[in-house]
mmCIF file of the N, C-alpha and C atoms, coordinates in Angstrom:
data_MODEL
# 
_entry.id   MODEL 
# 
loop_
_atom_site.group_PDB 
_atom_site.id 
_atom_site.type_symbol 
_atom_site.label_atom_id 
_atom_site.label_alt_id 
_atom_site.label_comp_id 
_atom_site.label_asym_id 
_atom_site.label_entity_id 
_atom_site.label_seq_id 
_atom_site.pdbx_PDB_ins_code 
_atom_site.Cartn_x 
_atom_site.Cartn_y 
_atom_site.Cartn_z 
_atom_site.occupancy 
_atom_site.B_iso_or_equiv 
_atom_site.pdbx_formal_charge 
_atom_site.auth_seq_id 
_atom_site.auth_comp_id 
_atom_site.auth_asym_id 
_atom_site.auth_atom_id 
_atom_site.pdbx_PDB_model_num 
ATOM 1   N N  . UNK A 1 1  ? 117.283 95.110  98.274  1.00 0.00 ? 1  UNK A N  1 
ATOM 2   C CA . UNK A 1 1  ? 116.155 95.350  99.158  1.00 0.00 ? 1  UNK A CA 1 
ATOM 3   C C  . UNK A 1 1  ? 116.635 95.750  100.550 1.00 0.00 ? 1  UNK A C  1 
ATOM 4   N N  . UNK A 1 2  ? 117.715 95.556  101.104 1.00 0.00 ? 2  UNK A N  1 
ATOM 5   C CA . UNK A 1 2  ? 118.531 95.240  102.400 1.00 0.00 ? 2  UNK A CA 1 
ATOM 6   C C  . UNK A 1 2  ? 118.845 96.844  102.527 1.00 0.00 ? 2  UNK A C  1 
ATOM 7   N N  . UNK A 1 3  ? 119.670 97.646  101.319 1.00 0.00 ? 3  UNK A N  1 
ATOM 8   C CA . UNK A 1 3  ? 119.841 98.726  101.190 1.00 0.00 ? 3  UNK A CA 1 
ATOM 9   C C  . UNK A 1 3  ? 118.416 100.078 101.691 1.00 0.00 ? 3  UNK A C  1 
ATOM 10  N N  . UNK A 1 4  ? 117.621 99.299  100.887 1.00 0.00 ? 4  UNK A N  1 
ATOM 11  C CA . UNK A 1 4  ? 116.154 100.545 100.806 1.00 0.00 ? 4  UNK A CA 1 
ATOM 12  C C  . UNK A 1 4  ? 115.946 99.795  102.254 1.00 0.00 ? 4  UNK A C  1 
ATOM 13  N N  . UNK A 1 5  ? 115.517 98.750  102.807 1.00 0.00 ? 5  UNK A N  1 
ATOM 14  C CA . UNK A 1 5  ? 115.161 99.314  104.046 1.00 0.00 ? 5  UNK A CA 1 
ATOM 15  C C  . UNK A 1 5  ? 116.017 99.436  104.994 1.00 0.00 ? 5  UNK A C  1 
ATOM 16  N N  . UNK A 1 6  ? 117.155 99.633  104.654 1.00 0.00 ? 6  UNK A N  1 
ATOM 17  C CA . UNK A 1 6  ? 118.054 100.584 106.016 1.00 0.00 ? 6  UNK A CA 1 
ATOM 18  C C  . UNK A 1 6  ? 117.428 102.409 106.036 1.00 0.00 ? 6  UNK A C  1 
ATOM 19  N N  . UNK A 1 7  ? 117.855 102.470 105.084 1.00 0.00 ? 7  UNK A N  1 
ATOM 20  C CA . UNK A 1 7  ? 117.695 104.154 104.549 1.00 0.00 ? 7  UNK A CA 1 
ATOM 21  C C  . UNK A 1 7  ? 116.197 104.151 104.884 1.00 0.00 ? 7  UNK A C  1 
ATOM 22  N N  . UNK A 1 8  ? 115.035 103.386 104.644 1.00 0.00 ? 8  UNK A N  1 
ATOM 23  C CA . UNK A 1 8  ? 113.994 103.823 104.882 1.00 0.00 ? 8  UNK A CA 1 
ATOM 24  C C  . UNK A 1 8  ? 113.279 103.542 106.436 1.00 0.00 ? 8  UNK A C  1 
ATOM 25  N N  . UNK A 1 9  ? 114.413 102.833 107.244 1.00 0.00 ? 9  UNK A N  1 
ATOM 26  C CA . UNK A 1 9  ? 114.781 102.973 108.305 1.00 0.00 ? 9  UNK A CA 1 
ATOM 27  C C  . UNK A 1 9  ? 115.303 104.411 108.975 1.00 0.00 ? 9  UNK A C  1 
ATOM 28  N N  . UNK A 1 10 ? 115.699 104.342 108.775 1.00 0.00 ? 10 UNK A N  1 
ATOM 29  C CA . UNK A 1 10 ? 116.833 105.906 109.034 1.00 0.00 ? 10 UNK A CA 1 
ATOM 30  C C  . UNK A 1 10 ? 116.137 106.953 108.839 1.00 0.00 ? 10 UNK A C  1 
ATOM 31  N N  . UNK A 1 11 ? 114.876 106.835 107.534 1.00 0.00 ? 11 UNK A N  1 
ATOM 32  C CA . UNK A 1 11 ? 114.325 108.080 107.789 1.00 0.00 ? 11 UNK A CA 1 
ATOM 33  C C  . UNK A 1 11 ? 113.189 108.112 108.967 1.00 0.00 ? 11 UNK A C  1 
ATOM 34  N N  . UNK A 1 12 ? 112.943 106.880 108.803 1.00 0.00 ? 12 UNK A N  1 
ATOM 35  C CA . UNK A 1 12 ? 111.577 106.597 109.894 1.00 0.00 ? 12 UNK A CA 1 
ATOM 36  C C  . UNK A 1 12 ? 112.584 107.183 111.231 1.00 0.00 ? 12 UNK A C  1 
ATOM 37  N N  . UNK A 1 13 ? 113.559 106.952 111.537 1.00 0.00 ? 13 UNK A N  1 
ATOM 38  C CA . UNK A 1 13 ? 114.183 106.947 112.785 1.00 0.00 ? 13 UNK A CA 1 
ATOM 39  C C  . UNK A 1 13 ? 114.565 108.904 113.142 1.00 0.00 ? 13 UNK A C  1 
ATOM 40  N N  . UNK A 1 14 ? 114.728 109.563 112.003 1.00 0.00 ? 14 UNK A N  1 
ATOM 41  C CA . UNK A 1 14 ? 115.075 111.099 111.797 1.00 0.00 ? 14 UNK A CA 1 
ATOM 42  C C  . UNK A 1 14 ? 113.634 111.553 112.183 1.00 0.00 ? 14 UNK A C  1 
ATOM 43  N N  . UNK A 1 15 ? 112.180 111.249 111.200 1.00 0.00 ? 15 UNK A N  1 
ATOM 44  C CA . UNK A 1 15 ? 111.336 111.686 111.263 1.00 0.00 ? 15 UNK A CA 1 
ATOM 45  C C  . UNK A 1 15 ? 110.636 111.352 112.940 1.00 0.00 ? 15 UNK A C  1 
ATOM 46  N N  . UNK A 1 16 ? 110.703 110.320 113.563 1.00 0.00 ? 16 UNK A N  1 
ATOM 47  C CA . UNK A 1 16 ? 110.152 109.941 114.725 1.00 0.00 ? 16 UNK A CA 1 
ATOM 48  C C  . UNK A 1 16 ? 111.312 110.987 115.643 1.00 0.00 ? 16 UNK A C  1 
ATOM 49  N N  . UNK A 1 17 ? 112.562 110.919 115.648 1.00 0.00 ? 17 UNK A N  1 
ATOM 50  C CA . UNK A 1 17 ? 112.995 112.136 116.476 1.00 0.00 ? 17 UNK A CA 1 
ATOM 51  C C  . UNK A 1 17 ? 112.311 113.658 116.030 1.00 0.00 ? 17 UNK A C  1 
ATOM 52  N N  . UNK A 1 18 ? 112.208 113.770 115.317 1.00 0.00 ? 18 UNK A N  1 
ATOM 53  C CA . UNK A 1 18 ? 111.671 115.006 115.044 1.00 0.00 ? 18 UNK A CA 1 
ATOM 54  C C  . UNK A 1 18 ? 110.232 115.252 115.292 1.00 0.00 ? 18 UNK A C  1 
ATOM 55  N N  . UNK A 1 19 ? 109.296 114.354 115.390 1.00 0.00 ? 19 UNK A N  1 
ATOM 56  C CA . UNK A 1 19 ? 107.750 114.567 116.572 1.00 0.00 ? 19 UNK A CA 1 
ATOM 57  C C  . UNK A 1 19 ? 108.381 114.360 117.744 1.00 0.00 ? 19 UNK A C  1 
ATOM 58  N N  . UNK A 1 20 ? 109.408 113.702 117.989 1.00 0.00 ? 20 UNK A N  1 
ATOM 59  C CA . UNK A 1 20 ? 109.547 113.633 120.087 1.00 0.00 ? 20 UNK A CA 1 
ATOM 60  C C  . UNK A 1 20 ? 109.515 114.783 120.404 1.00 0.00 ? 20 UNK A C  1 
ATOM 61  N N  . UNK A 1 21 ? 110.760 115.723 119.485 1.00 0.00 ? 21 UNK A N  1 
ATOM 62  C CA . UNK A 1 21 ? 111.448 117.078 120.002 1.00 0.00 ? 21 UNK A CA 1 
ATOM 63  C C  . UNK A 1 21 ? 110.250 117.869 119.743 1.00 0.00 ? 21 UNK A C  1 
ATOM 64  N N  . UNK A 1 22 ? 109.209 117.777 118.719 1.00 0.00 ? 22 UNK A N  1 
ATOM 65  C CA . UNK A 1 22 ? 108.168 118.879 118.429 1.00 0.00 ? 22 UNK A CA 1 
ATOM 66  C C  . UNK A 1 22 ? 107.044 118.922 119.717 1.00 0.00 ? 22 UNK A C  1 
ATOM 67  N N  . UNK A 1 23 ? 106.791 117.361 120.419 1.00 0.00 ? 23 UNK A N  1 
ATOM 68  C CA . UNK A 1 23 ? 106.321 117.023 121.310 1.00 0.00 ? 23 UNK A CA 1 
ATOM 69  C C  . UNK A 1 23 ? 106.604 117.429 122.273 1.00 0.00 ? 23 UNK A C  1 
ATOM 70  N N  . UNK A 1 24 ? 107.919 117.518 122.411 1.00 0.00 ? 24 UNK A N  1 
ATOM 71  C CA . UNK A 1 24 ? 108.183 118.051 124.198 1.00 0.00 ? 24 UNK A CA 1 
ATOM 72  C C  . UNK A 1 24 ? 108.556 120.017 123.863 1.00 0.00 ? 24 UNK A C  1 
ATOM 73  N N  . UNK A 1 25 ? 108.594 119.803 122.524 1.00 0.00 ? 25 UNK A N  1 
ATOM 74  C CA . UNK A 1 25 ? 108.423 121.608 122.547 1.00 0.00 ? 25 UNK A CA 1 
ATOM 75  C C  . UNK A 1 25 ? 106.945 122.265 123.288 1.00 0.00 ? 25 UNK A C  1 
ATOM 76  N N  . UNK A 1 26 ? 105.856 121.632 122.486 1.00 0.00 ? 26 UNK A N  1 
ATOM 77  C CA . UNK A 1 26 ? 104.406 121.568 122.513 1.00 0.00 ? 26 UNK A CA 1 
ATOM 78  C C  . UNK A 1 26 ? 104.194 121.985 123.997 1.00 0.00 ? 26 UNK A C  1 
ATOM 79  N N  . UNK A 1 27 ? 104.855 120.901 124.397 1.00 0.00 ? 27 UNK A N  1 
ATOM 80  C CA . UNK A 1 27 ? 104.149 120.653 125.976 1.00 0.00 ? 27 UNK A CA 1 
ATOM 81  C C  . UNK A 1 27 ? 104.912 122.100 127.084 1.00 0.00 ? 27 UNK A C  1 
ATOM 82  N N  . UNK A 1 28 ? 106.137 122.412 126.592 1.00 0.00 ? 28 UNK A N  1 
ATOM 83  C CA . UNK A 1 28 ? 106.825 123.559 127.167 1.00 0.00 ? 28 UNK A CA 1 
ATOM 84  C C  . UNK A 1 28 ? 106.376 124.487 126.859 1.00 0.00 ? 28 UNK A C  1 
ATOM 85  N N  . UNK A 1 29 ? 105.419 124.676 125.745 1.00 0.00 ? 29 UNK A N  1 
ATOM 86  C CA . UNK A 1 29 ? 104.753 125.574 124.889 1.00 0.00 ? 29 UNK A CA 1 
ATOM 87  C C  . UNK A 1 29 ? 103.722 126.095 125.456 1.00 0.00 ? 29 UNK A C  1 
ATOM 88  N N  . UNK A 1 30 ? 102.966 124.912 125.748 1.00 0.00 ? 30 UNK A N  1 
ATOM 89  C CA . UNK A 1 30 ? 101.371 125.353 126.367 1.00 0.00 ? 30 UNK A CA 1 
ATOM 90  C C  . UNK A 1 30 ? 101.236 126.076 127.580 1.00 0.00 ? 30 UNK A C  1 
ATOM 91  N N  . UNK A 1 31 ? 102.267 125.627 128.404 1.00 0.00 ? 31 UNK A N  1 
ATOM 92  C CA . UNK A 1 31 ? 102.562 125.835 129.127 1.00 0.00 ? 31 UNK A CA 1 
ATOM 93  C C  . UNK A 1 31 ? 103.360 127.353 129.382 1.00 0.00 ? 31 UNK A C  1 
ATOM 94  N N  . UNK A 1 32 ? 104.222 127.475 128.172 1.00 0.00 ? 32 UNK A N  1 
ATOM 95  C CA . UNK A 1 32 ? 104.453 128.915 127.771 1.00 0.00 ? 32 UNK A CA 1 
ATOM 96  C C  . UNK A 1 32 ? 103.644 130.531 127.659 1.00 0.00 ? 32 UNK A C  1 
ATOM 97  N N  . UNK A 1 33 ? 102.748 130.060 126.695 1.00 0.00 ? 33 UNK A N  1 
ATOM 98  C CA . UNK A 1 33 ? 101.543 130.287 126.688 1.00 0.00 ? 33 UNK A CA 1 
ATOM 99  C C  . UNK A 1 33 ? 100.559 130.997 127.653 1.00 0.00 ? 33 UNK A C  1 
ATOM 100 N N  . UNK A 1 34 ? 100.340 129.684 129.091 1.00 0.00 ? 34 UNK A N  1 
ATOM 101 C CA . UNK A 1 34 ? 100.255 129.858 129.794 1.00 0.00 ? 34 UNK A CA 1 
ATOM 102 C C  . UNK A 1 34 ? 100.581 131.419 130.817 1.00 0.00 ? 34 UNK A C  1 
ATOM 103 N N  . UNK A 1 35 ? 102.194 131.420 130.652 1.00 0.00 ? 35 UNK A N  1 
ATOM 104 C CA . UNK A 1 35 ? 102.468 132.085 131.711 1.00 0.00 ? 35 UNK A CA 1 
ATOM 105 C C  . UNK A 1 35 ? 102.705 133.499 131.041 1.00 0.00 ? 35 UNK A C  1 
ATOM 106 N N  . UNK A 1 36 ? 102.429 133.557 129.960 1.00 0.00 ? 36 UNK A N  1 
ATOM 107 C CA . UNK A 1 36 ? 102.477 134.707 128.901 1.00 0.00 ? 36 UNK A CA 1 
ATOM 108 C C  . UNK A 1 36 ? 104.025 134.971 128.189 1.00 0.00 ? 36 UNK A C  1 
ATOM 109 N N  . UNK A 1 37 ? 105.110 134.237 128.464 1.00 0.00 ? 37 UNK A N  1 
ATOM 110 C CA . UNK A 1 37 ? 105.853 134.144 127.641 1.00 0.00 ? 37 UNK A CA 1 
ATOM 111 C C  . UNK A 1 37 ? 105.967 133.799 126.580 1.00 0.00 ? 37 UNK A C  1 
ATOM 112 N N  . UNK A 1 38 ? 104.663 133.352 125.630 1.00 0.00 ? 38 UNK A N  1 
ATOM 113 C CA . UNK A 1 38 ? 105.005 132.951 124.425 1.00 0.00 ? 38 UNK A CA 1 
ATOM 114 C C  . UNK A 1 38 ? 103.257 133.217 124.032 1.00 0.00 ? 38 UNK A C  1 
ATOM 115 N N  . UNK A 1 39 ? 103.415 133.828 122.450 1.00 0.00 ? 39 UNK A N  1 
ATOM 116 C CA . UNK A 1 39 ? 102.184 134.264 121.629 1.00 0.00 ? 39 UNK A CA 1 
ATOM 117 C C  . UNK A 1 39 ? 101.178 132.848 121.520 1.00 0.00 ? 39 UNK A C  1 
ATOM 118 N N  . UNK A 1 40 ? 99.959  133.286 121.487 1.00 0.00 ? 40 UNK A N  1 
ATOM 119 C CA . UNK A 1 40 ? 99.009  131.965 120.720 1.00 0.00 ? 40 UNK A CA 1 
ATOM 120 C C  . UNK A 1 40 ? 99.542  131.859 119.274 1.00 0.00 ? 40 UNK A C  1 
ATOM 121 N N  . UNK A 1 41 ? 99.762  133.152 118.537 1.00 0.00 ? 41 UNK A N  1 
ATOM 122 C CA . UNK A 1 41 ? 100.348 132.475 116.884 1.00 0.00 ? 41 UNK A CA 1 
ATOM 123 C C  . UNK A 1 41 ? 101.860 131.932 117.147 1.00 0.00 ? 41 UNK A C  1 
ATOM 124 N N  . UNK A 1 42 ? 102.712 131.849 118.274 1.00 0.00 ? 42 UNK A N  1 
ATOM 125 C CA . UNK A 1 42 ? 103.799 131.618 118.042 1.00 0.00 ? 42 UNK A CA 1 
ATOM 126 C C  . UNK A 1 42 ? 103.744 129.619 118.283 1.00 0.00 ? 42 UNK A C  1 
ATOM 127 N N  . UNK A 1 43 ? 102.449 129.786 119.358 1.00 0.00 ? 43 UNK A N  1 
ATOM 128 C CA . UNK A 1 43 ? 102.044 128.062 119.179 1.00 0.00 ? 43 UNK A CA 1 
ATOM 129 C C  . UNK A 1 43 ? 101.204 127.438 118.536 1.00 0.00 ? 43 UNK A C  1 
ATOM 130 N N  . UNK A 1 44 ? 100.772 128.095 117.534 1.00 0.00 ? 44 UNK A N  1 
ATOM 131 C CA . UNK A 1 44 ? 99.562  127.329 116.465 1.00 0.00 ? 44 UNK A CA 1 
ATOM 132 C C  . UNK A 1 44 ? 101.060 127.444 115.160 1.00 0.00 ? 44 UNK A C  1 
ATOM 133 N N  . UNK A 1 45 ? 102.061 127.987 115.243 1.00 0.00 ? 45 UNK A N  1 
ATOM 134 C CA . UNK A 1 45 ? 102.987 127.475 114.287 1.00 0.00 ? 45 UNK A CA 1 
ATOM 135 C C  . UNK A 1 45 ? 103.868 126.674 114.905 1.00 0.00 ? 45 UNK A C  1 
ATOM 136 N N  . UNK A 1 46 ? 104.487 126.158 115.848 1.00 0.00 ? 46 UNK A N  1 
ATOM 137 C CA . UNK A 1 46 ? 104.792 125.183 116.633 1.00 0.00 ? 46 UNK A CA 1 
ATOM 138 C C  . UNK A 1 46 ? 103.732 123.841 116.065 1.00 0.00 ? 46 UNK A C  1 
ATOM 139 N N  . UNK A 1 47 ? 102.624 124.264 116.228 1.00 0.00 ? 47 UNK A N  1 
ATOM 140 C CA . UNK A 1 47 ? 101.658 122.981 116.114 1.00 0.00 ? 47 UNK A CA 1 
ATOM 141 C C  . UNK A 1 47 ? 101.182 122.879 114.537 1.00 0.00 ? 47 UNK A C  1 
ATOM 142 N N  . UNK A 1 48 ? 101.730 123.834 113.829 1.00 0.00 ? 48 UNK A N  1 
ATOM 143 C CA . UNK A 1 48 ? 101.615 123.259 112.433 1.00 0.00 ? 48 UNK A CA 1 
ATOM 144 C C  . UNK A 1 48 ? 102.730 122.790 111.531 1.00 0.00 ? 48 UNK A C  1 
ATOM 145 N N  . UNK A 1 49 ? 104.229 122.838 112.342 1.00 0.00 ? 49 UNK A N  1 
ATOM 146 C CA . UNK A 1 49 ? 104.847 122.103 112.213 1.00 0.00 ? 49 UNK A CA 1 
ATOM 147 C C  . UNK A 1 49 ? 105.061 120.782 112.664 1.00 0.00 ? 49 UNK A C  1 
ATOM 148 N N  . UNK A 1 50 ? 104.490 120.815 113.584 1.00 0.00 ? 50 UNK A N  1 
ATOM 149 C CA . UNK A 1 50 ? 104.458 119.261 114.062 1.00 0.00 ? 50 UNK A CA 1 
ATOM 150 C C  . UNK A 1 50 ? 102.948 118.605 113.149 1.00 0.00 ? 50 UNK A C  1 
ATOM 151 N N  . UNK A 1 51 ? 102.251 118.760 112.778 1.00 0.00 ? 51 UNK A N  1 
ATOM 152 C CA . UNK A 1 51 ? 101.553 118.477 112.071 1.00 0.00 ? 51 UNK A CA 1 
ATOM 153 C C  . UNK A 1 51 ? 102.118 118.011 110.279 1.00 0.00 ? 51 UNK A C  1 
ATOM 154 N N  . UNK A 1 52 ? 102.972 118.777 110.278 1.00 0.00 ? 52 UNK A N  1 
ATOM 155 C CA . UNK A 1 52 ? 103.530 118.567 109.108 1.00 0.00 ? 52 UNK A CA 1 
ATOM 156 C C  . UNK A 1 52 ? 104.762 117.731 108.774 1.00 0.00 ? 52 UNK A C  1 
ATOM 157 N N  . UNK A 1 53 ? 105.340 117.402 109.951 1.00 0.00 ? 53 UNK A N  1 
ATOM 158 C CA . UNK A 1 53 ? 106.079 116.674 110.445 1.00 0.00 ? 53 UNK A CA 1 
ATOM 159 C C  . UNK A 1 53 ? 105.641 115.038 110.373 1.00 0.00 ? 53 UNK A C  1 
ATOM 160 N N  . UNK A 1 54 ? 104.323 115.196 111.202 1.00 0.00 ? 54 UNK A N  1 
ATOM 161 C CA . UNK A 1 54 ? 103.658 114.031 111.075 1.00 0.00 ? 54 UNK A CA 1 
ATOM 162 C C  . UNK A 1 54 ? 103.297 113.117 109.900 1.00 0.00 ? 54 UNK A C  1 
ATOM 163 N N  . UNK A 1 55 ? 102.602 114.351 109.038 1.00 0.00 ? 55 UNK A N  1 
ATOM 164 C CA . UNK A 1 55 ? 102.353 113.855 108.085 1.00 0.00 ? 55 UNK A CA 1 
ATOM 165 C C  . UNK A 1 55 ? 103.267 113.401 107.010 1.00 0.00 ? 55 UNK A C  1 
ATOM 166 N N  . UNK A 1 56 ? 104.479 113.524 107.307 1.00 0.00 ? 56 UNK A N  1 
ATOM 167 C CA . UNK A 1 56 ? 105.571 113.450 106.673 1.00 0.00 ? 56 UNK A CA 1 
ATOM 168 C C  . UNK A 1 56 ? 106.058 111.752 106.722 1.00 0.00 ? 56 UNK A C  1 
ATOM 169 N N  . UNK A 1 57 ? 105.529 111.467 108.027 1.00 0.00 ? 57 UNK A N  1 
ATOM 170 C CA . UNK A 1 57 ? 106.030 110.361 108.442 1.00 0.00 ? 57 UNK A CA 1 
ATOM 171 C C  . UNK A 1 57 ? 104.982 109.335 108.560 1.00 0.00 ? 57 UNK A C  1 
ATOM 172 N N  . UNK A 1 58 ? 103.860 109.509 108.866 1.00 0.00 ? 58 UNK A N  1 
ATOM 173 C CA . UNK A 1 58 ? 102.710 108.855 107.923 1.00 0.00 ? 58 UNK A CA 1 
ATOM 174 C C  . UNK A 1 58 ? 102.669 108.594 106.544 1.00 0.00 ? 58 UNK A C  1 
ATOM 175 N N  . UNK A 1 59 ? 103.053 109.253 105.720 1.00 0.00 ? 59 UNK A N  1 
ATOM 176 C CA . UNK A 1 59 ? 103.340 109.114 104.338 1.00 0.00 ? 59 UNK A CA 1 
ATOM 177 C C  . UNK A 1 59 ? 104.274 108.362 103.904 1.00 0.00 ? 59 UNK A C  1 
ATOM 178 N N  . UNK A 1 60 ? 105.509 108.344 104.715 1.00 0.00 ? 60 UNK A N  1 
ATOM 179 C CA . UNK A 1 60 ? 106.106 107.481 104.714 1.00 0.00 ? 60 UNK A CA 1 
ATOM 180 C C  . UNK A 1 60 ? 106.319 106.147 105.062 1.00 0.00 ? 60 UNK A C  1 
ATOM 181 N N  . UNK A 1 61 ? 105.602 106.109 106.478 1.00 0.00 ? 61 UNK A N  1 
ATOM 182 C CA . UNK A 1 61 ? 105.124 104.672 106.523 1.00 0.00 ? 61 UNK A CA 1 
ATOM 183 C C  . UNK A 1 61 ? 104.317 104.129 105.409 1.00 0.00 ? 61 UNK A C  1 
ATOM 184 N N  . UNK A 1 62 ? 103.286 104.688 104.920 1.00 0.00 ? 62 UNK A N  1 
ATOM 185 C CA . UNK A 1 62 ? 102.409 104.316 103.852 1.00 0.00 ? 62 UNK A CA 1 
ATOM 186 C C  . UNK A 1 62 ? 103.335 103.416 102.479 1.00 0.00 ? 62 UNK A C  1 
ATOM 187 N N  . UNK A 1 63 ? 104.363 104.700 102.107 1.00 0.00 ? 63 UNK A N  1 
ATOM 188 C CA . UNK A 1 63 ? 105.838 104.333 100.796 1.00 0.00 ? 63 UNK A CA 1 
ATOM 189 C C  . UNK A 1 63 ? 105.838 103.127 101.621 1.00 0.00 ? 63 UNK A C  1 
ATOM 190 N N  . UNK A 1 64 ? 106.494 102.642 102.615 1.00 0.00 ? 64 UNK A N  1 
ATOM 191 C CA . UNK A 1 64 ? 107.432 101.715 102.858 1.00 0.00 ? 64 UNK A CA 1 
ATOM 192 C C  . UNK A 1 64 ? 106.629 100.492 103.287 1.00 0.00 ? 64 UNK A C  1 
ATOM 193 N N  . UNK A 1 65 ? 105.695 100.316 103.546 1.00 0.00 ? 65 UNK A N  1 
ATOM 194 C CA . UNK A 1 65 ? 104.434 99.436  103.633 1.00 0.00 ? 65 UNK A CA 1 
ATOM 195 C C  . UNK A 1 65 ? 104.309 98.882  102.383 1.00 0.00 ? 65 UNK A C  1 
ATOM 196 N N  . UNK A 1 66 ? 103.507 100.018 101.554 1.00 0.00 ? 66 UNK A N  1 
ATOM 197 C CA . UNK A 1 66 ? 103.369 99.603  100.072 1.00 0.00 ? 66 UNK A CA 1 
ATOM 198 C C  . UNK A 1 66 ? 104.609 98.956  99.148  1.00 0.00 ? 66 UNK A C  1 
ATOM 199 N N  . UNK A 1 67 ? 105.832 99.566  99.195  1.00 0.00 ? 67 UNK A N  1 
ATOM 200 C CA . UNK A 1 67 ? 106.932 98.484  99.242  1.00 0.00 ? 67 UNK A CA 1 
ATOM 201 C C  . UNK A 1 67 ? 107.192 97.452  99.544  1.00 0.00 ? 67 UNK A C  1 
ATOM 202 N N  . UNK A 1 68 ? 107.036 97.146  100.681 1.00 0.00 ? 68 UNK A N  1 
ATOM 203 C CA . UNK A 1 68 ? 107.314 96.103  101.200 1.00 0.00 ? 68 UNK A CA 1 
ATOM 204 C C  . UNK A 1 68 ? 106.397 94.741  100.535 1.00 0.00 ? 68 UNK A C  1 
ATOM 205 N N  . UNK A 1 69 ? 105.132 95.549  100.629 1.00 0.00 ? 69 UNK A N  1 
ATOM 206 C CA . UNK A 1 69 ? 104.101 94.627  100.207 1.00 0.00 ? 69 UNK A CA 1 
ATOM 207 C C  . UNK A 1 69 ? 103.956 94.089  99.239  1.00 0.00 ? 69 UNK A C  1 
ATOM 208 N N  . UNK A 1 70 ? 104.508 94.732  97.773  1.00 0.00 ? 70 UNK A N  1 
ATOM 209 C CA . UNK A 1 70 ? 104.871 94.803  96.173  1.00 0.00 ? 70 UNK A CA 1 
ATOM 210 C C  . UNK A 1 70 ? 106.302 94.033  96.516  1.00 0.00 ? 70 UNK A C  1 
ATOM 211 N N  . UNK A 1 71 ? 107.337 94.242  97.120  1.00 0.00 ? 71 UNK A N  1 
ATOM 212 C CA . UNK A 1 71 ? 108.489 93.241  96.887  1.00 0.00 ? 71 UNK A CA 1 
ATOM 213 C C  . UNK A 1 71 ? 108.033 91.645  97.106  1.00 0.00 ? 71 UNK A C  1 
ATOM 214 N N  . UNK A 1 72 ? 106.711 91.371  98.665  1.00 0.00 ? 72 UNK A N  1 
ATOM 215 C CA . UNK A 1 72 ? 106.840 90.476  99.008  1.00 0.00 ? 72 UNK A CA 1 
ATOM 216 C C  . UNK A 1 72 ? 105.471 89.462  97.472  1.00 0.00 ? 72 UNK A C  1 
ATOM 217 N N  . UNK A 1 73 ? 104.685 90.423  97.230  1.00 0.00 ? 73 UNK A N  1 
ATOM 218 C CA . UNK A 1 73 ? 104.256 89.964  96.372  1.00 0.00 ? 73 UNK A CA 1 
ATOM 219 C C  . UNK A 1 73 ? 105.048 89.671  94.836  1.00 0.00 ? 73 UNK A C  1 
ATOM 220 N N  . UNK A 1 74 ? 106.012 90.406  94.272  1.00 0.00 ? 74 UNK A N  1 
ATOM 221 C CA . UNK A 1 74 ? 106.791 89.789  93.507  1.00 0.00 ? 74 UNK A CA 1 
ATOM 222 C C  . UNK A 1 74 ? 107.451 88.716  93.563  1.00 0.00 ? 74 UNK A C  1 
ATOM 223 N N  . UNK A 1 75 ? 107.881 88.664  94.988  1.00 0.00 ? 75 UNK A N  1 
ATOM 224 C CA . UNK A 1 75 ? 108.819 87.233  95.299  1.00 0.00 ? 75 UNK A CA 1 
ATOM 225 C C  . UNK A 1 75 ? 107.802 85.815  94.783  1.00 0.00 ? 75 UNK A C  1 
ATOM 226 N N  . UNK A 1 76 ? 106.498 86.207  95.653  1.00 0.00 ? 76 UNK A N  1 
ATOM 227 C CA . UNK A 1 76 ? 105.892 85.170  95.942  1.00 0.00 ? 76 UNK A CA 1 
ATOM 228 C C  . UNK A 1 76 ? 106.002 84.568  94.202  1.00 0.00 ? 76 UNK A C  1 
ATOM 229 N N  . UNK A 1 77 ? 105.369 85.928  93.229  1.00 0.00 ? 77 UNK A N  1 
ATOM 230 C CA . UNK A 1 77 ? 104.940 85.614  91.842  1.00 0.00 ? 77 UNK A CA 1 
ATOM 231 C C  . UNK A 1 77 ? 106.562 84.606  91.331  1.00 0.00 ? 77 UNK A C  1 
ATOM 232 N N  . UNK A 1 78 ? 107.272 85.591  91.394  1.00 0.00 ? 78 UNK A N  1 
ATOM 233 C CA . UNK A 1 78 ? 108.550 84.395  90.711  1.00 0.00 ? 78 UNK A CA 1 
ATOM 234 C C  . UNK A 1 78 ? 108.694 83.230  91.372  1.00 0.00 ? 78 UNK A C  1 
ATOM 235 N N  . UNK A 1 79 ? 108.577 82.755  92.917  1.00 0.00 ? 79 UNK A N  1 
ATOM 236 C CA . UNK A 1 79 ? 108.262 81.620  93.002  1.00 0.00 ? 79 UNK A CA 1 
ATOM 237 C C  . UNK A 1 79 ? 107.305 80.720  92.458  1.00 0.00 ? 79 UNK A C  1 
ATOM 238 N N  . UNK A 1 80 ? 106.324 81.165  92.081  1.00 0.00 ? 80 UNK A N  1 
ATOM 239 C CA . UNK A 1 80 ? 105.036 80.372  91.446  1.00 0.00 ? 80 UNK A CA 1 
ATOM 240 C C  . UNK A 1 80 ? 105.121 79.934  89.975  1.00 0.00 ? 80 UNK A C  1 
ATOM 241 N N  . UNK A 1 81 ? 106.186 81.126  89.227  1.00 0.00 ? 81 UNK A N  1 
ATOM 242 C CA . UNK A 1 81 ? 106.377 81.106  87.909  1.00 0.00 ? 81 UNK A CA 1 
ATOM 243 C C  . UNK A 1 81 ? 107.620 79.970  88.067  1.00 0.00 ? 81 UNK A C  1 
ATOM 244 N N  . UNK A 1 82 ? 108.171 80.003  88.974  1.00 0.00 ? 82 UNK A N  1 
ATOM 245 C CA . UNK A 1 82 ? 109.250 78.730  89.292  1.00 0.00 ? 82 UNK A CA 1 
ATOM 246 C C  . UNK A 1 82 ? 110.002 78.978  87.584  1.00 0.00 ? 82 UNK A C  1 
# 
């Protein structure tokens, strides 16, 4: 169990760097945008990668929740079955 949640650590920790950097792209973006250096389609794909990003890592919290929750409920059961 010690194993899966390192690694499912690690991804949480890859995927959360990867919205910071999409985040502070965004914001250099709009701002891009702004000053006409950068297309509206070149930031609605900026923002549908970070969207997809997200959801990547929402989903994954979800896996590793639901894990967690199924290990702690097995434990409990083999304790009870003693």
């Amino acid at each position: 169990m010690f194993g899966a949640c390192d690694t499912q650590n690690s991804v949480r920790l890859v995927l959360t760097r990867e919205i910071s950097d999409l985040e502070s792209q965004l914001r250099t973006a709009e701002t891009a945008v702004a000053n006409g250096s950068m297309t509206v389609a070149e930031l609605q794909s900026l923002k549908a990668s970070y969207r997809e990003v997200d959801t990547r890592r929402r989903r994954h919290d979800y896996r590793y929740y639901m894990m967690r929750k199924y290990a702690e409920g097995d434990r409990a059961g083999r304790l009870l079955a003693g």
